[in-house]
C-alpha positions in Angstrom: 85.1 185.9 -126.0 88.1 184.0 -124.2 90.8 183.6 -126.0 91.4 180.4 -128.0 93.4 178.5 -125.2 90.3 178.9 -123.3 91.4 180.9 -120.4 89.0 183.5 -119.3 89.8 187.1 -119.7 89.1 189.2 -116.4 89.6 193.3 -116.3 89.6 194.9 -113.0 88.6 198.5 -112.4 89.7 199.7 -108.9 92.8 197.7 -108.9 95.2 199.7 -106.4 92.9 199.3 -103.4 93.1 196.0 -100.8 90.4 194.0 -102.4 92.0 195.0 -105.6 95.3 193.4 -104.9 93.7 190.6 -103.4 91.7 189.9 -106.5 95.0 190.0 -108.6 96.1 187.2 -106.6 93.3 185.3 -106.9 93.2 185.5 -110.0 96.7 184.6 -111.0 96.5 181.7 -109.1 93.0 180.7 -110.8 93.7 177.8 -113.8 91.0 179.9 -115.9 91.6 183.2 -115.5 94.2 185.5 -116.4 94.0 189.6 -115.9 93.2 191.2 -119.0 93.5 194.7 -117.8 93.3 196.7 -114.8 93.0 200.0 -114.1 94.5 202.9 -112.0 93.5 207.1 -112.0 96.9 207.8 -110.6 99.1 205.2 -111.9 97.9 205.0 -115.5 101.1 203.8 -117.6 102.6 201.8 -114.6 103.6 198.3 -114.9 101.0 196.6 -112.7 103.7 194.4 -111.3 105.4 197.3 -109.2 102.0 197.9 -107.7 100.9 195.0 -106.9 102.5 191.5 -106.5 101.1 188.3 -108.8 100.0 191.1 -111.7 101.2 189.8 -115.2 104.8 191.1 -116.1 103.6 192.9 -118.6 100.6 194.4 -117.7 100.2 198.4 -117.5 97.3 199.8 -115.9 95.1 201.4 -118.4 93.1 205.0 -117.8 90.1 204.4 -115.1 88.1 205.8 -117.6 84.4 204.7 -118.3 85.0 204.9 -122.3 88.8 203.1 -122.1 87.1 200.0 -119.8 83.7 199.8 -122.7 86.7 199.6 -125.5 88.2 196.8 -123.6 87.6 193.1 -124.6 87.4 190.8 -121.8 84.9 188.1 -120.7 84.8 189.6 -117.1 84.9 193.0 -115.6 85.3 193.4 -111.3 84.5 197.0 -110.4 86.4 197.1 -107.0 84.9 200.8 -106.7 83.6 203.1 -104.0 79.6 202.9 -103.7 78.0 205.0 -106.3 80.6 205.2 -108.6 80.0 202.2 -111.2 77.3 203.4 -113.4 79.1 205.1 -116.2 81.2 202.2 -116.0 78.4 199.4 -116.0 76.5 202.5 -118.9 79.8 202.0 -121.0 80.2 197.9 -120.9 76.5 198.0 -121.8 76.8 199.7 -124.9 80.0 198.1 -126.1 80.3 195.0 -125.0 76.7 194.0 -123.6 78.0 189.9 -123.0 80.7 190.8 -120.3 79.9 189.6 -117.1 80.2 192.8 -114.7 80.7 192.2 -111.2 80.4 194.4 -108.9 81.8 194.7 -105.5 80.1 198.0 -104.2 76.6 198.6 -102.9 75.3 200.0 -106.0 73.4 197.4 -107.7 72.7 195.0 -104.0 69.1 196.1 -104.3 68.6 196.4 -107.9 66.4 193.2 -109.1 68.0 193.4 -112.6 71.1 192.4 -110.9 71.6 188.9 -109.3 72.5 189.1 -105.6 76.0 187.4 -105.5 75.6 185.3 -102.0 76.6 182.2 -103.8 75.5 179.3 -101.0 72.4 180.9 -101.3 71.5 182.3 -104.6 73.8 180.2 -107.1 70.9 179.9 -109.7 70.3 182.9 -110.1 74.2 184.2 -110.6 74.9 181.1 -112.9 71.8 182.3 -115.1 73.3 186.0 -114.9 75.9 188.7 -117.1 75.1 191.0 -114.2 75.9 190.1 -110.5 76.4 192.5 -107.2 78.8 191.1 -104.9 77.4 191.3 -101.2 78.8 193.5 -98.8 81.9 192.1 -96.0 79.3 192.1 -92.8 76.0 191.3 -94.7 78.3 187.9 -95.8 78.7 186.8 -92.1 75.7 188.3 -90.8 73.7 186.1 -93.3 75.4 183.0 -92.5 74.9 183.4 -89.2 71.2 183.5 -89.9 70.1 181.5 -92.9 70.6 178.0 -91.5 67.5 179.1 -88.7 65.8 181.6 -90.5 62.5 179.6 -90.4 62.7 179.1 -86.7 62.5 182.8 -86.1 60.4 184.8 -84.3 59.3 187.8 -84.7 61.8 189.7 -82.5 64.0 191.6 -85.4 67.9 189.7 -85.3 70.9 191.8 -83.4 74.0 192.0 -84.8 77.3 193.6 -83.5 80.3 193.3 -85.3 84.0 194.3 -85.3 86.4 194.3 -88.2 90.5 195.5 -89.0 91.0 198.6 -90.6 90.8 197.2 -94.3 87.7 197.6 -93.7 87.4 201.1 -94.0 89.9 201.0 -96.9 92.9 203.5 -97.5 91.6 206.8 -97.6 92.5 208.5 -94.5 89.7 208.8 -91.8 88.9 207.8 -87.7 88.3 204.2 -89.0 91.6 203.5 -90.0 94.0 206.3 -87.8 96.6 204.4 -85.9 96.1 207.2 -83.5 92.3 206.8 -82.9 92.3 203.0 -82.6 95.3 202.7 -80.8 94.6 200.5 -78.3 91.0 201.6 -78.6 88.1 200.1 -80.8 85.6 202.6 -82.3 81.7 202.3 -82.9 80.0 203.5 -85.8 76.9 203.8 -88.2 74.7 202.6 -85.0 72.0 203.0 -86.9 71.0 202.8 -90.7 75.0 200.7 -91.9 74.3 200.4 -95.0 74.9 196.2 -94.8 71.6 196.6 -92.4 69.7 197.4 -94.8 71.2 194.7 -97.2 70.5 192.0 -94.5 67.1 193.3 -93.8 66.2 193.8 -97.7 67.7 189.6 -98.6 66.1 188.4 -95.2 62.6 189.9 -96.0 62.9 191.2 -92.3 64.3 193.7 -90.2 67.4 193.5 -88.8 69.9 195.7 -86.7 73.6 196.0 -86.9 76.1 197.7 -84.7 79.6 197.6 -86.1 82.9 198.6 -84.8 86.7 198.5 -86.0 89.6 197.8 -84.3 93.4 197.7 -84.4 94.1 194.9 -86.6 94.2 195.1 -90.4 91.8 192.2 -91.6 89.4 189.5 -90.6 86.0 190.4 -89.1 83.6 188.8 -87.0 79.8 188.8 -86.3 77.7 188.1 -83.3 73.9 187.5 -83.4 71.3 187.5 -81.2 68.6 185.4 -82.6 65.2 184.7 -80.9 63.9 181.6 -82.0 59.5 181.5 -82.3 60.0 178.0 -80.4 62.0 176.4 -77.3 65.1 174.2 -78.8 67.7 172.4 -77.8 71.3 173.3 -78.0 71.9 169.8 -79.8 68.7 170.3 -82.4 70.7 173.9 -83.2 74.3 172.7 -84.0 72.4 169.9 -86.6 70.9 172.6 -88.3 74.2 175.0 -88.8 76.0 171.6 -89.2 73.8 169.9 -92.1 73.7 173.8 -94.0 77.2 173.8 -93.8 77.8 170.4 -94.7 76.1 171.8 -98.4 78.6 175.1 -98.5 82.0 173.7 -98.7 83.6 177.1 -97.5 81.6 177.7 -94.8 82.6 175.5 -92.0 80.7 175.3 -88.4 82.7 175.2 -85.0 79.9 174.1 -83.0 80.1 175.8 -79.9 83.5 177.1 -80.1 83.6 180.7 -81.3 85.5 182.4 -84.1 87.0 185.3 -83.9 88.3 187.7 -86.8 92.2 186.2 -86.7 90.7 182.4 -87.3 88.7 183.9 -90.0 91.8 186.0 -91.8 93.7 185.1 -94.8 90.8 182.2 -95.6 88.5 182.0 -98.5 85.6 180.7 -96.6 83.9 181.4 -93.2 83.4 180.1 -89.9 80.5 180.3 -88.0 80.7 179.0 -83.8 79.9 180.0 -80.6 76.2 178.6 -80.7 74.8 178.7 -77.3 71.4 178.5 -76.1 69.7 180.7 -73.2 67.7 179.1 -70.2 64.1 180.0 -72.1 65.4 178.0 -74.9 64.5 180.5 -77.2 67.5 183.0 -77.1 69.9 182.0 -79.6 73.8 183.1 -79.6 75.9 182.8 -82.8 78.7 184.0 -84.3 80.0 184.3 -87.8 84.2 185.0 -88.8 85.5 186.1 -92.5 87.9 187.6 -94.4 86.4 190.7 -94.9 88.9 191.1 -98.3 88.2 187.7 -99.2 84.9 185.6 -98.8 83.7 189.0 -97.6 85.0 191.0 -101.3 87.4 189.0 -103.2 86.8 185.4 -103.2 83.1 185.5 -103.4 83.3 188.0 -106.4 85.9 184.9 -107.7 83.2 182.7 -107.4 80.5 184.7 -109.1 83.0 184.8 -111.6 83.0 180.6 -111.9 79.2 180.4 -111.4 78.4 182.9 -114.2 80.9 181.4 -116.4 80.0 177.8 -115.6 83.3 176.5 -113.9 83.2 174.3 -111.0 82.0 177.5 -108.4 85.1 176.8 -105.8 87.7 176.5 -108.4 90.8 178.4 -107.7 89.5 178.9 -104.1 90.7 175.3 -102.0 93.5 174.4 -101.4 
């Protein structure tokens, strides 16, 4: 369905948020890929260009309506939506257009076995052999990473995770996550209990997990801190050879060793970091932590490399440097 120079057609419902914008960029930066539409409820008609920078110059957004996104005829769709609010959309791409690879960056489809779980270093089969792929959530990203390269050496003491992240995270719609009053100087917990990225983690894990996050004063980057308890005594040195020979296999995931990330080293990157390993006395207790982009390798730049893997290009093109 590309068109006959062979670039890639992608359409991009939600278009006006930050991962929206972000994706744009991505994209027009990307040697296959160009925007083929996008889509805006309140600035239908627009050119996309005084929206958002790197948008085609003569790109309107269309209607974000189901029945105007089916009638569209691109290779790709991104539905940068709030959770459960893709289904007409993914019902109307279905009917019309049934070879368009959908992805999606909400929570709607994570748990859906019909759907191939977009964590690309560790599921890239699966998305390559797929039209339908659900980009994993910002925190379930980092919290897996931190995890996977020792996931056999655990015990069975469920993982702890707390993590903090800028107020991009909460998106722009107005609420105590993202009031300059509320955070200022401040950080605020919330969803103790139940996040919806714990349930992710615990689901693609196979175990239970629990997650504690928080947002703070700064607009983007997040980090991750686990407490792992491994079944075994290790040593520190047996540890950083693990997270550096998985890492060594994931060209955008890079390990720090014992130095530890934090959300500003992680911002503005299309990869993660993952540091601050540490060891306790009983050998057992195991200290990591994990830093991403939460628009990027945490929304935007893994949903571009869904994109790659499902349309067989090389899976980090348009994403080094």
């Amino acid at each position: 369905m590309s068109d006959r120079s062979g670039t890639i057609r992608v359409g991009l419902v939600g278009a006006r948020g930050y991962t929206g914008a972000e994706l744009v960029r991505l994209i027009d930066g990307h040697p296959g890929l160009e925007l083929s539409y996008a889509c805006s409820r309140a600035h239908a008609g627009d050119p996309v260009i005084d929206h958002i920078d790197h948008a085609p110059a003569d790109l309107r957004f269309l209607e974000a309506e189901a029945s105007t996104v089916g009638a569209q005829q691109a290779d790709v769709c991104v539905l940068a939506l709030p959770n459960d609010a893709s289904a007409r959309y993914v019902a109307a791409i279905d009917e019309a257009c049934p070879d368009t690879v959908i992805v999606d960056l909400s929570a709607d489809h994570r748990f859906d076995e019909d759907w191939a779980y977009g964590l690309c270093e560790q599921n890239a089969d699966a998305i390559g052999a797929s039209r339908r792929i659900a980009n994993p959530g910002c925190y379930a990203t980092a919290m897996q990473f931190a995890t996977l390269p020792v996931l056999d050496l655990l015990g069975d003491v469920p993982p702890v995770f707390a993590g903090i992240s800028g107020v991009s995270g909460a998106g722009s719609t107005p609420s105590p996550k993202n009031d300059p009053e509320v955070l200022h100087d401040n950080v605020l917990p919330y969803a103790p209990v139940g996040h919806v990225h714990e349930r992710e983690v615990s689901h693609q894990l196979g175990r239970a997990v629990r997650f504690m996050p928080h947002v703070a004063p700064f607009f983007r980057g997040l980090s991750v801190s686990a407490a792992l308890t491994l079944r075994e005594p290790a040593m520190l040195s047996d540890i950083v050879e693990r997270y550096t020979t998985w890492c060594a296999d994931h060209p955008l995931v890079r390990t720090l060793e014992t130095h530890t990330p934090t959300p500003r080293d992680g911002a503005d990157t299309n990869g993660a970091l993952i540091g601050g390993l540490a060891i306790g006395d009983d050998g057992r207790a195991l200290g990591v932590t994990c830093a991403i982009d939460n628009l990027l390798k945490g929304a935007a730049s893994q949903a571009i490399q869904n994109i790659n893997l499902a349309l067989g290009l090389d899976p980090l093109e348009g994403l080094m440097p």
